[in-house]
C-alpha positions in Angstrom: 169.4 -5.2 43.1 165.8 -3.5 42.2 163.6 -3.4 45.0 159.6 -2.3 44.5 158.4 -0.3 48.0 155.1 0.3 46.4 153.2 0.1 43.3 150.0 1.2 44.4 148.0 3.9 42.7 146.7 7.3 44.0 146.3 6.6 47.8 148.1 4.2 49.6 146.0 1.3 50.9 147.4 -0.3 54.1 145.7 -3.1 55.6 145.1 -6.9 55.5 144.3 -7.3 52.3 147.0 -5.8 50.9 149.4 -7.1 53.3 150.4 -9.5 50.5 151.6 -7.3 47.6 151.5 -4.4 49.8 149.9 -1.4 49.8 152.4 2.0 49.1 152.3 3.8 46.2 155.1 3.7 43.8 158.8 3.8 44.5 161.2 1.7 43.4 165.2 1.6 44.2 167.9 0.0 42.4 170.9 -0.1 44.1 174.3 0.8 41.5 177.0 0.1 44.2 177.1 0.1 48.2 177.3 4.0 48.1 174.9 5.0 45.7 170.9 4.5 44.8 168.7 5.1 41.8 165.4 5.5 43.3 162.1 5.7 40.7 159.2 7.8 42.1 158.7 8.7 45.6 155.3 7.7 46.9 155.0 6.3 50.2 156.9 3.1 49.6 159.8 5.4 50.4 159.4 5.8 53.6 160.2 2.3 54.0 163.4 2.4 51.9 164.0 4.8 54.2 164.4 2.8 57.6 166.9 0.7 56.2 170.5 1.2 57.0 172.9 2.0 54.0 176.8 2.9 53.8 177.4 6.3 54.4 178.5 8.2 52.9 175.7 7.7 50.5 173.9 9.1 47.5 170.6 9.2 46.2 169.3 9.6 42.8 165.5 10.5 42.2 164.0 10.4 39.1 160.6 10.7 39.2 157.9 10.2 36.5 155.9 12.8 37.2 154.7 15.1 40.5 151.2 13.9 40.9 151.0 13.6 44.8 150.5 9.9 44.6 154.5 10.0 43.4 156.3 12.2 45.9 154.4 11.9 49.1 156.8 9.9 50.6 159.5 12.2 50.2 158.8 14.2 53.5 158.8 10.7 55.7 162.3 9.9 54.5 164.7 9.7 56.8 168.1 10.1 54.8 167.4 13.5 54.5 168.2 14.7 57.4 171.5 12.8 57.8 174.5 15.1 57.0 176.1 12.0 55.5 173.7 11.7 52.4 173.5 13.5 49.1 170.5 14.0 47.2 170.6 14.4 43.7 167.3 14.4 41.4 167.6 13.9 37.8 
């Protein structure tokens, strides 16, 4: 399943009126199987995808398009890794 976490451009733009589509800048996961996750940029909208619960153990796969700030920022906020039971593997 693809989910998009954001798709915002350089800043991320919480508030009302972008409650709707939201308002994170890009990330996007596609889960292969219950263990492991293809995730497409790392802007804020990661943070999100990282307060969900997954199996562990579990591994991630970044690929990201570039490393303007606007697509990695998020990385810091997520949770995963810090959790001995989760690998981290960029492409």
């Amino acid at each position: 399943m693809m989910h998009f976490w954001g798709v915002r451009g350089s800043i991320p733009t919480p508030g009302s009126e972008t409650a709707r589509y939201g308002g994170n800048t890009s990330c996007i996961s596609l889960s292969l199987d219950e263990t492991h996750t293809l995730v497409l940029d790392a802007g804020s909208g990661l943070r999100v995808l990282g307060q969900q619960t997954f199996a562990k153990p579990h591994v991630f796969y970044f690929l990201l398009s570039h490393v303007h700030w606007d697509h990695i920022q998020g990385f810091p906020f997520f949770r995963p890794i810090m959790d001995p039971d989760v690998k981290i593997i960029f492409l």
